[in-house]
MIKETI-531861 format. One record per residue (C-alpha): x, y, z. Coordinates in pm, 1 decimal. Example, Ala and Ser with C-alpha at 12.3 -4.5 7.8 and 13.67 -1.06 7.14 Angstrom:
2
SITE     east    north       up
SITE   1230.0   -450.0    780.0
SITE   1367.0   -106.0    714.0
REM end
This chain:
562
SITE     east    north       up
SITE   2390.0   2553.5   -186.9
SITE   2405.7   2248.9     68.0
SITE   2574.1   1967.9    -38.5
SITE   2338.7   1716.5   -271.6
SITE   2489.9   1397.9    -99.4
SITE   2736.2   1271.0    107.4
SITE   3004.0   1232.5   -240.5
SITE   2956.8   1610.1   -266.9
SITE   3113.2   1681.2     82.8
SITE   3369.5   1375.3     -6.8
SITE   3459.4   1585.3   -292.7
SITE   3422.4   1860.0   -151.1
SITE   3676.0   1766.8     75.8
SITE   3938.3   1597.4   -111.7
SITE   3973.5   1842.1   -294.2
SITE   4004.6   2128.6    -61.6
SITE   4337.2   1946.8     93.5
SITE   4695.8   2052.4     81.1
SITE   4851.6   1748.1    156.6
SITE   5188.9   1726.1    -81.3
SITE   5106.1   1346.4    -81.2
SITE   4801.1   1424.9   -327.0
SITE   5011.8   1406.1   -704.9
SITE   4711.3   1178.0   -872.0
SITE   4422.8   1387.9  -1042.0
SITE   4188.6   1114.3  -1063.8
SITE   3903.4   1042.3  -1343.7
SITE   3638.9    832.6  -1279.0
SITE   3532.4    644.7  -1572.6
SITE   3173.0    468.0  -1547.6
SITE   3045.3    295.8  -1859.8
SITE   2716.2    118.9  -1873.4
SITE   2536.5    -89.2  -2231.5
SITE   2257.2   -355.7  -2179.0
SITE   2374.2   -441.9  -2554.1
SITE   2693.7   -564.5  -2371.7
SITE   2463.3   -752.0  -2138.2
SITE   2536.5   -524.6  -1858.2
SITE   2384.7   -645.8  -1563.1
SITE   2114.1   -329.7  -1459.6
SITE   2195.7   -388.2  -1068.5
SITE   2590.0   -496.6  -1034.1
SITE   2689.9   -294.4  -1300.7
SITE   2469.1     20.5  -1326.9
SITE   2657.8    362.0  -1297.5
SITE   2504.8    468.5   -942.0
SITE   2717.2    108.9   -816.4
SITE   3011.8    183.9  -1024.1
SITE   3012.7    536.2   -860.7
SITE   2979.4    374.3   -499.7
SITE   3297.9    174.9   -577.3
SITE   3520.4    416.5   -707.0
SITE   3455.5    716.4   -414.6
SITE   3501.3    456.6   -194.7
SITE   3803.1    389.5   -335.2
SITE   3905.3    721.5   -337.1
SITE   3833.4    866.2    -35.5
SITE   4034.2    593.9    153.7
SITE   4354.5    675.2    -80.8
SITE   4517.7    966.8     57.6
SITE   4727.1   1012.3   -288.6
SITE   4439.1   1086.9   -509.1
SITE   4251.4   1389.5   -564.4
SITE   3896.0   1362.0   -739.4
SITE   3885.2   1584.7  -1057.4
SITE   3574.6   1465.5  -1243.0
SITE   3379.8   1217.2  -1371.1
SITE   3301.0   1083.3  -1710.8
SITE   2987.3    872.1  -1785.6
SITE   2919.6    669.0  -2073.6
SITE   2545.4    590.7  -2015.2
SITE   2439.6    366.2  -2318.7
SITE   2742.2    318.2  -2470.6
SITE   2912.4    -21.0  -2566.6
SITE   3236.5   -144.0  -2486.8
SITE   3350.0   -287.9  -2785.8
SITE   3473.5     21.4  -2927.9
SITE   3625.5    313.7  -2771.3
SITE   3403.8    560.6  -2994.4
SITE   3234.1    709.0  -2694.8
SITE   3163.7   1055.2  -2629.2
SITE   3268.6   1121.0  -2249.7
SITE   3592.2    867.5  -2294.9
SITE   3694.5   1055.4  -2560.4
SITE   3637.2   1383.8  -2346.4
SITE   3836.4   1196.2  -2038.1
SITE   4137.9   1168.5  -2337.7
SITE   4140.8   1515.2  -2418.2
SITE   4197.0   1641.3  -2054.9
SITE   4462.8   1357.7  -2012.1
SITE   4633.1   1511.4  -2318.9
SITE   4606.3   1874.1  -2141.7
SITE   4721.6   1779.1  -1836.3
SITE   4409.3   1743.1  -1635.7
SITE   4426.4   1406.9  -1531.9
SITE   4649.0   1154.7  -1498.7
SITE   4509.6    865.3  -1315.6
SITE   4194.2    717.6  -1468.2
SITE   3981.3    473.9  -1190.9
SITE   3711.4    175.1  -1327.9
SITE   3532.9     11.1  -1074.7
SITE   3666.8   -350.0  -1354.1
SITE   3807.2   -378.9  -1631.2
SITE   3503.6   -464.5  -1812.2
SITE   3398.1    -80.9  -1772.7
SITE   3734.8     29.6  -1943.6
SITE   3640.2   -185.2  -2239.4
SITE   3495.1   -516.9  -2394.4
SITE   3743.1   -576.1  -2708.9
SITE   4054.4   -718.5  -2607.7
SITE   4264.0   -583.1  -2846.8
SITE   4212.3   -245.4  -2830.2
SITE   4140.0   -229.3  -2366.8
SITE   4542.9   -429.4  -2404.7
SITE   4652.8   -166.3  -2632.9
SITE   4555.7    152.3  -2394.3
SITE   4686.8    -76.4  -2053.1
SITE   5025.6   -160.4  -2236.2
SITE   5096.8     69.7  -2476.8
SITE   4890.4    444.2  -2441.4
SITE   4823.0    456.2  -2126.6
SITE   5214.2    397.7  -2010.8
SITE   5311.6    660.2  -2285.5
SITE   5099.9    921.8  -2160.9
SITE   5216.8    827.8  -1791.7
SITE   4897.7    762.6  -1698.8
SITE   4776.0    512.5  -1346.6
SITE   4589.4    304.5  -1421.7
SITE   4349.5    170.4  -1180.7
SITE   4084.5   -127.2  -1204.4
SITE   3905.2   -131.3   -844.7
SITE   3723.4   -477.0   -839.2
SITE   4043.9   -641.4  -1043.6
SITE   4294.7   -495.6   -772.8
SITE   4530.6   -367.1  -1043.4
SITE   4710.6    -61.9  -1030.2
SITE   4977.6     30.0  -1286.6
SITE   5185.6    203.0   -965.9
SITE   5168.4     25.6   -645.3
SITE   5185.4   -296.3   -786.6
SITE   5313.6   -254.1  -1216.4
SITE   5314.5   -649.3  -1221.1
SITE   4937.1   -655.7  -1189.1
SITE   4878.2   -494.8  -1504.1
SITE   5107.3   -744.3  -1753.6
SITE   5006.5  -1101.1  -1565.8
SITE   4837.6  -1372.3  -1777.9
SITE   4483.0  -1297.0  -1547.5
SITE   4459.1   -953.0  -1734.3
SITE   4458.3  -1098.5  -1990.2
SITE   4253.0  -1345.8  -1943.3
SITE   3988.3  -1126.9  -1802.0
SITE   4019.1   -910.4  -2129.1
SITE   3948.2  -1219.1  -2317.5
SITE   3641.0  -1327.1  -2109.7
SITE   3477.3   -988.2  -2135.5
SITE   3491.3   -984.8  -2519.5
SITE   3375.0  -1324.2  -2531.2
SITE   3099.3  -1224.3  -2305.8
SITE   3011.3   -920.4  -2544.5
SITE   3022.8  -1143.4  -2816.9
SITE   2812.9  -1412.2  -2654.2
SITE   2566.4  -1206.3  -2537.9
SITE   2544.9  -1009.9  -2867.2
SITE   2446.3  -1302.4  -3082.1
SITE   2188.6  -1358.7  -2821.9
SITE   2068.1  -1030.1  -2858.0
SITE   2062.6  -1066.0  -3252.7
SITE   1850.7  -1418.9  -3220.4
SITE   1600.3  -1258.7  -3012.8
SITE   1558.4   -972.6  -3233.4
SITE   1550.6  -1154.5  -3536.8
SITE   1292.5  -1379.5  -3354.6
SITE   1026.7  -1082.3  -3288.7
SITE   1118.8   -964.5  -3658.2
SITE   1036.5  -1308.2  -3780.0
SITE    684.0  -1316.9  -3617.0
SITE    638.4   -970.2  -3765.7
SITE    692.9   -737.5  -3453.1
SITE    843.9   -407.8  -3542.0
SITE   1204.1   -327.0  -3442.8
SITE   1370.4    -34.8  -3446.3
SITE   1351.4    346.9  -3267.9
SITE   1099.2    511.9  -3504.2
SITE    868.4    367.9  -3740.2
SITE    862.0    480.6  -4096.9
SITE    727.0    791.3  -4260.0
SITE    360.9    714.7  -4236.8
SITE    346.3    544.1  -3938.5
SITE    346.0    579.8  -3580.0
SITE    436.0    293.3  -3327.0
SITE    112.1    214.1  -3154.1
SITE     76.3    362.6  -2790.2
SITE    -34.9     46.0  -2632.9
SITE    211.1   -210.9  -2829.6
SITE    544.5    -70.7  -2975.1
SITE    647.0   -381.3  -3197.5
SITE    313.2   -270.1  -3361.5
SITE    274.8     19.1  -3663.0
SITE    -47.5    236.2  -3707.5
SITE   -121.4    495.5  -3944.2
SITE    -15.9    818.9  -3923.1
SITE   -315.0   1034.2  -4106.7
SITE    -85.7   1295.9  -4203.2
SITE    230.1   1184.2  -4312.5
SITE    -12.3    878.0  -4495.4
SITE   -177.1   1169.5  -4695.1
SITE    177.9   1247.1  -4843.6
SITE    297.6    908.8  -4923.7
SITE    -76.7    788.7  -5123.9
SITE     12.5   1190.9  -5303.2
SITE    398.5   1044.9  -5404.3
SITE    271.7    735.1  -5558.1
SITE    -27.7    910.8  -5744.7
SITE    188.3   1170.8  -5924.0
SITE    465.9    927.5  -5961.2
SITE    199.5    711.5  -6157.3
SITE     44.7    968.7  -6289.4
SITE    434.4   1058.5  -6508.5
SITE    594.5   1288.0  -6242.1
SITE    925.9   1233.4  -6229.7
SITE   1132.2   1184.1  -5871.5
SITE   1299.6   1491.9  -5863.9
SITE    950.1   1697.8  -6016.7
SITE    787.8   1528.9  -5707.3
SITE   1046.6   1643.9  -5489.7
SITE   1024.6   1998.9  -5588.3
SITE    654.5   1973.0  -5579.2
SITE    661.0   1896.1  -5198.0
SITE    888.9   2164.0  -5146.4
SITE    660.3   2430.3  -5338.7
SITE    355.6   2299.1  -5080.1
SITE    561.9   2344.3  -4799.8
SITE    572.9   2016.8  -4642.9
SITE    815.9   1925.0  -4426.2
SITE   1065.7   1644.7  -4499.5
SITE   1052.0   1288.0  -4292.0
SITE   1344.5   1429.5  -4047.4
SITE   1200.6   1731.8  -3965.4
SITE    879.0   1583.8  -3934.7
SITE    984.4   1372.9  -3708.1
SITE   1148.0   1669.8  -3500.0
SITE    846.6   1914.7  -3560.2
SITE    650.7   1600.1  -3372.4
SITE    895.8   1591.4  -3074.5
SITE   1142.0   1285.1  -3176.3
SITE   1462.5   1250.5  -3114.9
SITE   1534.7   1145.7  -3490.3
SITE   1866.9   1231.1  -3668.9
SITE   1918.7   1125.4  -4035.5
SITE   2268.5   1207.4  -4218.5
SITE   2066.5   1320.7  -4569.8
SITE   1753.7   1527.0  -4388.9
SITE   2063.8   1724.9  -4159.9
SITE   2189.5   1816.0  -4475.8
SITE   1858.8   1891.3  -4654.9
SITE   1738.7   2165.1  -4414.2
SITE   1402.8   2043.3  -4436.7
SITE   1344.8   2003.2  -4802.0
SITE   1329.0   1675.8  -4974.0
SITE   1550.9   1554.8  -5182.3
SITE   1495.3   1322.1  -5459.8
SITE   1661.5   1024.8  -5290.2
SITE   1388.7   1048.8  -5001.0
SITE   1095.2   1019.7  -5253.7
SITE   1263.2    683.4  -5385.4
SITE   1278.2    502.9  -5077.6
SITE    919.6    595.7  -5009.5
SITE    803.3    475.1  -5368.2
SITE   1058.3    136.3  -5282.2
SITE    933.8     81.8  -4955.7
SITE    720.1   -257.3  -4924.6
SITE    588.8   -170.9  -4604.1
SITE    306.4     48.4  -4741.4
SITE    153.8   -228.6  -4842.9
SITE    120.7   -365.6  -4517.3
SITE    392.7   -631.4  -4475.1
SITE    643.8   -568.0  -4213.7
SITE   1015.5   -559.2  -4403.1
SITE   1293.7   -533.0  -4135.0
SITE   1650.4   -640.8  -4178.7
SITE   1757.3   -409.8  -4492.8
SITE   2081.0   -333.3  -4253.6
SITE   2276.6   -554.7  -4075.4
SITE   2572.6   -436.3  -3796.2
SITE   2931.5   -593.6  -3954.9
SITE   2969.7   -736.8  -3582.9
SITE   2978.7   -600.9  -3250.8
SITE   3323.7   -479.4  -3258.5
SITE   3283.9   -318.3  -3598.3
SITE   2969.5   -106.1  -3604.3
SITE   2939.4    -41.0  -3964.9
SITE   2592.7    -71.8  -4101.5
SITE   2610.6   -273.9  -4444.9
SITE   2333.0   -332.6  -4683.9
SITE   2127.9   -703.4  -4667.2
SITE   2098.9   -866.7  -5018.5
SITE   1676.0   -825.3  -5080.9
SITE   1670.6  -1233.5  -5074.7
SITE   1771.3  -1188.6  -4737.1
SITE   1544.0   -944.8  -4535.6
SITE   1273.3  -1067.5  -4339.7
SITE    910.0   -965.8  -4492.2
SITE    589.6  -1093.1  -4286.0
SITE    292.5   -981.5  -4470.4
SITE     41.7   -818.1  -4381.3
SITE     95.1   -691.5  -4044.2
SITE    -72.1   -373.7  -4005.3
SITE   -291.2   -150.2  -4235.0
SITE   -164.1    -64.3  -4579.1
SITE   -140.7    283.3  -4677.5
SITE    -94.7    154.5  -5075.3
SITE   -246.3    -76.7  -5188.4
SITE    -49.0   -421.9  -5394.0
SITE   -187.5   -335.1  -5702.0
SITE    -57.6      9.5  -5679.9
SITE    264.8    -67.3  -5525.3
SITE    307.2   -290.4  -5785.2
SITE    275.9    -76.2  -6091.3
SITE    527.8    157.7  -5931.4
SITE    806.0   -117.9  -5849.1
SITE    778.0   -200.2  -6204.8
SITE    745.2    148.9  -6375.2
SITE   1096.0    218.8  -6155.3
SITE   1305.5    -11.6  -6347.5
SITE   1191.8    130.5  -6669.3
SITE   1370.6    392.8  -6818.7
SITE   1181.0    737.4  -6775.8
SITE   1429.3    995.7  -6776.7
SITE   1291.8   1364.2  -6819.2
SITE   1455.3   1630.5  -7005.5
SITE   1650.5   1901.9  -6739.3
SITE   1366.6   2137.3  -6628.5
SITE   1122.9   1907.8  -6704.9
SITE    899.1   1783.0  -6403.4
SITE    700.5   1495.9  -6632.6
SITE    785.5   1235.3  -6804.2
SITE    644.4   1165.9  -7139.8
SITE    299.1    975.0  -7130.4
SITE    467.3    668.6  -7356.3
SITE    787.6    733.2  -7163.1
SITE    947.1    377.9  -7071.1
SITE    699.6    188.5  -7262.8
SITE    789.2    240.0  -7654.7
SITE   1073.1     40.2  -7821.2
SITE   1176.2    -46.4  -8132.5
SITE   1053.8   -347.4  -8280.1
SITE   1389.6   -495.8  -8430.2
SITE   1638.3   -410.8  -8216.6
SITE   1426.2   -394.5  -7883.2
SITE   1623.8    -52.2  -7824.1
SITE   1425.2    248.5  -7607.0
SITE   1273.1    464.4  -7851.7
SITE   1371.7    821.6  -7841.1
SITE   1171.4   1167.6  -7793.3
SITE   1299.7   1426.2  -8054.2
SITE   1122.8   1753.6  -8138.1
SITE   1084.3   1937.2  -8518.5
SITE    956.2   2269.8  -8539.5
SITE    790.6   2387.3  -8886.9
SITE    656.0   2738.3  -8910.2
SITE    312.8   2631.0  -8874.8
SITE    362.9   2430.5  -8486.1
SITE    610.5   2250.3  -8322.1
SITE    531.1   1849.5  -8311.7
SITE    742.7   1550.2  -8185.9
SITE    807.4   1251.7  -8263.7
SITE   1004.7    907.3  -8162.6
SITE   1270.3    740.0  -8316.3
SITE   1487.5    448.3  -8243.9
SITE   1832.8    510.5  -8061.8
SITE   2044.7    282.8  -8242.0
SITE   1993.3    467.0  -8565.7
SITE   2041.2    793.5  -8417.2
SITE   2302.7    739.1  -8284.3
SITE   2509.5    682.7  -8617.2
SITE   2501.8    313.4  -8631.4
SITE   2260.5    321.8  -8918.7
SITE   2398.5    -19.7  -9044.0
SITE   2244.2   -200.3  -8696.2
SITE   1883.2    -44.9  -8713.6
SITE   1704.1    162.4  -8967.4
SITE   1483.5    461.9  -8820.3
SITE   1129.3    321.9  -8729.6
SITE   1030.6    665.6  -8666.4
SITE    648.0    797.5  -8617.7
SITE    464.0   1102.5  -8509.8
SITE    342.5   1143.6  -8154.1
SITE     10.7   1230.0  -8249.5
SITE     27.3    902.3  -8468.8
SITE    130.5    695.3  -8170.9
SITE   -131.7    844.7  -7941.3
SITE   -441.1    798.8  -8152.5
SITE   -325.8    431.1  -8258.0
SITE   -250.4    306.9  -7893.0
SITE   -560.3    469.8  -7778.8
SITE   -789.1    316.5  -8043.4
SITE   -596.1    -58.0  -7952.6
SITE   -689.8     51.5  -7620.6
SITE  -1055.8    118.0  -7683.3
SITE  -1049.7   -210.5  -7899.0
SITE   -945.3   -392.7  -7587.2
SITE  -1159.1   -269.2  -7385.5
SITE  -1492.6   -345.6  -7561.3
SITE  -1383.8   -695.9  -7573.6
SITE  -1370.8   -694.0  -7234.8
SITE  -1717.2   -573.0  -7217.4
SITE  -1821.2   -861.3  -7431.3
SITE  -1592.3  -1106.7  -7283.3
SITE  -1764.2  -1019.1  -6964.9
SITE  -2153.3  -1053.8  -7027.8
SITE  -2050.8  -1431.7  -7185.1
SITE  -1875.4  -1495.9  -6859.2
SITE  -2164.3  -1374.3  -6681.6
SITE  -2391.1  -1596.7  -6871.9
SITE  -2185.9  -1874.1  -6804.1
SITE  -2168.5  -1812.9  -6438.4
SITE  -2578.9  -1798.6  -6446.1
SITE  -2576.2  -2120.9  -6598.9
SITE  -2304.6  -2269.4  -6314.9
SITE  -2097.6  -2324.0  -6579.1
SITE  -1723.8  -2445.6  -6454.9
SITE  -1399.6  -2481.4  -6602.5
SITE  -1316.1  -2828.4  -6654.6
SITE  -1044.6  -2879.9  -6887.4
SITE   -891.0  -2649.8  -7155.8
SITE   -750.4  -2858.6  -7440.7
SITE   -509.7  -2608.3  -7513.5
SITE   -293.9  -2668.3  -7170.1
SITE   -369.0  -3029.1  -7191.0
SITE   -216.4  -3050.9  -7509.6
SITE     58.3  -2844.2  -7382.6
SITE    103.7  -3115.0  -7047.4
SITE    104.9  -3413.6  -7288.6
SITE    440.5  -3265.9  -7489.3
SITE    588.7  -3156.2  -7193.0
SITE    552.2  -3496.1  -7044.1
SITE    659.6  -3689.3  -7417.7
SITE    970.8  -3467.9  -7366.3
SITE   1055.5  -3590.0  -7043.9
SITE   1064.7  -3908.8  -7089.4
SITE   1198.5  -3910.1  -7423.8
SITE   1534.1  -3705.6  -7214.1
SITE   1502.5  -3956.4  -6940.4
SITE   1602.8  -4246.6  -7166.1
SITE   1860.4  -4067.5  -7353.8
SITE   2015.6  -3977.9  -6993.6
SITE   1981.1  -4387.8  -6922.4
SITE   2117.5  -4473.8  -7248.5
SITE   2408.3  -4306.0  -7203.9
SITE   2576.5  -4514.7  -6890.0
SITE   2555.6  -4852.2  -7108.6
SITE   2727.1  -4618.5  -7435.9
SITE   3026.2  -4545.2  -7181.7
SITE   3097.1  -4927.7  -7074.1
SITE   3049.2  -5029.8  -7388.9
SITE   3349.7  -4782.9  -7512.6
SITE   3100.5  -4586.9  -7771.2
SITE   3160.5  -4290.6  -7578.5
SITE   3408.7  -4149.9  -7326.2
SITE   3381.4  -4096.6  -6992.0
SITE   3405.6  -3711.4  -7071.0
SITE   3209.8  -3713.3  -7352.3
SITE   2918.7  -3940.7  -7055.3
SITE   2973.8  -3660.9  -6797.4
SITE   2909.0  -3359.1  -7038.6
SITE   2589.4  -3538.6  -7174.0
SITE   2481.8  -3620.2  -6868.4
SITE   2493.6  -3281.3  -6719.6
SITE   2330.5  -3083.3  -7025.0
SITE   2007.9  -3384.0  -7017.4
SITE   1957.0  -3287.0  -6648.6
SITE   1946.8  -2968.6  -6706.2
SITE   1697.9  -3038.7  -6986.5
SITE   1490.0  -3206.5  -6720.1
SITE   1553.3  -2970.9  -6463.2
SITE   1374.3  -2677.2  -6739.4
SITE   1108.9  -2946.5  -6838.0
SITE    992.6  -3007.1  -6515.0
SITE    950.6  -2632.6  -6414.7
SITE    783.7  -2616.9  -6708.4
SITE    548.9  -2890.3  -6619.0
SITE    487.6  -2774.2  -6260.7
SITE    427.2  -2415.0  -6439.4
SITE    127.8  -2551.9  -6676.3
SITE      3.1  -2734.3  -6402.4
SITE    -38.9  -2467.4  -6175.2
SITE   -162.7  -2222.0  -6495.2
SITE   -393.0  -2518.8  -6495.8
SITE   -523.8  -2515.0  -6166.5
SITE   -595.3  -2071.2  -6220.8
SITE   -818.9  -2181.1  -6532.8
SITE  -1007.3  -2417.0  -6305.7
SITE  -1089.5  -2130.2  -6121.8
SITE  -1170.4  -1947.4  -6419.1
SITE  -1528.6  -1835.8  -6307.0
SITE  -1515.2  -1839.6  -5979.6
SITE  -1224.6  -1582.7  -5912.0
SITE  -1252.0  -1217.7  -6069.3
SITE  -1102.1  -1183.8  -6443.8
SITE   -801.4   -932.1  -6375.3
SITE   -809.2   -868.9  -6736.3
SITE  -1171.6   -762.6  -6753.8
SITE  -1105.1   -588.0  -6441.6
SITE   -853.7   -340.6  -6554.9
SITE   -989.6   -281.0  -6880.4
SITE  -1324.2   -192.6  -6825.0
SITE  -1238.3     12.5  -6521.8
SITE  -1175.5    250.9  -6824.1
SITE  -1516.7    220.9  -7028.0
SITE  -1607.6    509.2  -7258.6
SITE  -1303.6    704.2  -7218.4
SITE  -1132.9    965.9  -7483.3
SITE   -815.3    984.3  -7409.3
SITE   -516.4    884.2  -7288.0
SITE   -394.6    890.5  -7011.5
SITE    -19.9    811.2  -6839.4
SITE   -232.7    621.6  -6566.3
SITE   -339.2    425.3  -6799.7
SITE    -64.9    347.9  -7041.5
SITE     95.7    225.6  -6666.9
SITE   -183.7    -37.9  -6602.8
SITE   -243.8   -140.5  -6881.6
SITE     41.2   -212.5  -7157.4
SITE    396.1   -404.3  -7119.4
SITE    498.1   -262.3  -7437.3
SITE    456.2    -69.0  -7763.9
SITE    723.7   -205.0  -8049.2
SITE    722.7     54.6  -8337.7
SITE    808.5   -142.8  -8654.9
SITE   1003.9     -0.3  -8974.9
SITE    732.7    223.1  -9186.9
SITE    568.4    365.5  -8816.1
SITE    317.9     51.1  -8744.6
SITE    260.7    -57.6  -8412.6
SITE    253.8   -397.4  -8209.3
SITE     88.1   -324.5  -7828.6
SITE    193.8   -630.6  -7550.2
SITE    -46.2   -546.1  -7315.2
SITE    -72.8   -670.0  -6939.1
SITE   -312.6   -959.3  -6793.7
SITE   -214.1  -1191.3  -7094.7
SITE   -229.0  -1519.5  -6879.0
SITE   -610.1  -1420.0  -6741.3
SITE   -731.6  -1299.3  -7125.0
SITE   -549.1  -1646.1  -7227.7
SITE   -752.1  -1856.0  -7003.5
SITE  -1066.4  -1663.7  -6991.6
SITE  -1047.4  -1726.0  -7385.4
SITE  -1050.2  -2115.0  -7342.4
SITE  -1310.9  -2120.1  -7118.4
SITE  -1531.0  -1979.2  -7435.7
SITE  -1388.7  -2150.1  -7672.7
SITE  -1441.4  -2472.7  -7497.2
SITE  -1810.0  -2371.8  -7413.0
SITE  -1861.6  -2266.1  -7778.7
SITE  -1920.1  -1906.0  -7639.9
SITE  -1763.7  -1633.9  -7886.9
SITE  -1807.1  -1254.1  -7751.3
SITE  -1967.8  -1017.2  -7968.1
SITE  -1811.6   -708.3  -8048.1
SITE  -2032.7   -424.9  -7946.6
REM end
């Protein structure tokens, strides 16, 4: 085969000769990173290749063994694949002269480039040679110990440095304006053809994710979902992502072999972006020496909403956050979680309720009781047990209850809205306002009372200082209070011109039978079972019912129960 250039003949060459003079087997080490800020002309491998045959061929002591290339890799480490390759033949005997076309292709952290020119490199008897620097650690040792070297080593790690806090402004600049960043959008998604800082749906992988969050809602459990998806056959997020033609590695879906594991369904059902809004910055890089990928407190990450189309919607997303920090725990084997699962306490000590079983010979039934009593510390809590079947009928005739008041709440709001009736005032947050204020000022002048108290020697200074911390914190929690009635003052102005979330989600379920874990999710907060198995139901939407029920009241409209 003909020579590809005129470096293969060079080589070619070179290392053809006899000449006893030849005793350095050279490496050429080229390293290249735009991270580093790498210039793509001076500093791109095809010019650090010029600069170090060149070099070469005009040294009649150095034979060419190979080359090792670092295409993409930073220099603030020395974790790179072909330098670490260039090591191991220096350790076999291989090489023993390495050749940079600067030092700034050796290495960007000072610390560690010193180390290998002072310390390894010397051990392993290795020349050193830095082209554009004019050291060599042979002809002329002194050039590798002077204060320059140094110097230089300092510069380029400042440089890195500099340069990488650019790099992080500007990213976090695009993330801020809600531009994706990263290699491969999330499972769902695509990056759109014509814009890559943009996300669009991917049908397929969306079908899955809207599945996840229905039978999560609907009392699967994580790891029942998991094994569901594995049963259809569908293909984890990494090998997805391969089976599409990506270059994606992930250290769980290696492992996984395909399958899911529970942990993937999790970050799917936590994941924000589904709902549109672009979340970026979960992860953050220690620093551009150390590149160790540590967790972002939530406060921190940056969220732009509603960026590209939502695969789930709020509402849904929503219920799902809030369902995950309830306890639903599922029995080994079991793939669903119990329909009042996470949503039944007891009503003294606020304690989970738990599911027990009883079998008589005539069927097997179940029923809840309170943890604290069972387990042993009977002087705390007493039982508060009841029947499932109890439970279920009673919740779902409170349920039906609720919802026929809706009904009727809705045709008076309807009237009103025929007659352009609007919410003015409701006397009940007024009258709430007016003490709120009353208590304000009445802390106000205790907390100016109390500087005259001091100079006049009724109290100490201590005794001043601890008062007048604890009245403004008392003001501090009165005036959030105040701007909160306010603003719950403003929503019942809107009263009837916004839709009633409460009537919303209650009569979605008109006319129904049964139960159902969908439902129990939507629409109750909490079912307290009291001492001799009677129930209390906090249901969800309080705040809308509340205000939707001064509106009548102040309009002398009362719903009829149907």
């Amino acid at each position: 085969m003909a020579p590809r250039n005129r470096y293969d003949e060079f080589l070619k060459r070179k290392q053809g000769t006899s000449a006893p003079s030849v005793q350095w087997k050279a490496a050429e080490y080229l390293r290249i990173s735009r991270e580093d800020g790498d210039k793509e002309e001076s500093d791109s491998i095809g010019s650090q290749k010029d600069i170090t045959h060149d070099y070469i061929e005009q040294s009649d002591d150095i034979v060419f063994v190979d080359e090792y290339v670092d295409d993409g890799w930073s220099g603030t480490n020395f974790v790179r694949p072909d330098f670490e390759r260039m090591m191991a033949d220096i350790k076999s005997g291989v090489v023993n002269c390495i050749i940079v076309k600067d030092l700034s292709r050796l290495g960007r952290n000072y610390i560690l480039v010193g180390q290998y020119l002072e310390m390894i490199f010397p051990l392993l008897n290795i020349r050193f040679i830095s082209v554009v620097d004019h050291i060599d650690s042979i002809k002329d040792p002194a050039s590798i110990n002077n204060a320059l070297v140094s110097f230089k080593n300092v510069m380029n790690d400042e440089y890195c440095r500099d340069i990488s806090n650019k790099v992080r402004a500007s990213l976090d600049r695009k993330r801020s304006k809600g531009e994706f960043i990263g290699s491969f959008a999330s499972y769902g998604y695509f990056k759109d053809p014509d814009d890559h800082h943009r996300l669009v749906i991917d049908p397929v992988a969306a079908e899955v994710v809207r599945s996840i969050y229905q039978w999560f809602l609907g009392g699967m459990s994580i790891i029942g979902i998991a094994k569901k998806l594995n049963q259809l056959g569908i293909p984890n997020p990494t090998l997805y992502k391969k089976q599409l033609g990506f270059n994606y590695k992930h250290p769980t879906g290696e492992l996984c072999d395909g399958l899911w594991p529970d942990s993937s369904v999790k970050r799917i059902l936590k994941n924000r972006i589904y709902t549109g809004d672009m979340v970026q910055s979960k992860t953050k890089i220690k620093s551009y020496k150390v590149q160790v990928c540590t967790n972002v407190p939530e406060e921190d990450w940056i969220i732009v909403p509603n960026t590209h189309e939502a695969i789930i919607p709020r509402e849904q997303f929503e219920s799902v956050r809030q369902l995950l920090m309830r306890d639903t725990r599922t029995a080994p084997g079991v793939s669903h979680v119990s329909i009042f699962g996470g949503y039944i306490r007891c009503a003294d000590c606020l304690r989970a309720m738990g599911k027990k079983s009883a079998v008589q010979p005539y069927k097997k039934y179940y029923y809840y009781v309170c943890q604290t009593f069972r387990k042993g510390d009977k002087a705390a809590c007493t039982k508060h047990t009841i029947r499932e079947e109890k439970l279920y009928q009673a919740v779902l005739a409170t349920i039906q209850a609720q919802i026929q008041l809706a009904v009727s709440m809705d045709e008076v709001l309807q009237e009103l809205r025929r007659n352009n009736v609007k919410a003015k005032k409701s006397s009940r947050l007024e009258t709430m306002l007016d003490m709120k204020k009353q208590e304000h000022a009445k802390v106000s002048q205790f907390k100016i009372d109390l500087y005259p108290d001091w100079k006049s020697g009724i109290i100490s200074k201590s005794e001043y200082l601890a008062l007048k911390e604890k009245f403004e914190r008392q003001l501090e929690q009165i005036e959030r209070s105040i701007a909160g009635i306010k603003e719950e003052i403003k929503q019942y102005k809107e009263t009837t011109d916004v839709e009633n979330q409460f009537i919303k989600h209650f009569m979605k379920y008109r006319n129904i039978t049964e139960l159902t874990r969908e439902m129990i999710v939507e629409l109750v907060e909490m079912i307290y079972v009291h001492e001799g198995g009677t129930i209390t139901i906090e249901f969800k939407f309080q705040d809308e019912y509340q205000r939707l029920l001064d509106l009548l009241e102040e309009n002398n409209a009362t719903p009829q129960a149907s």
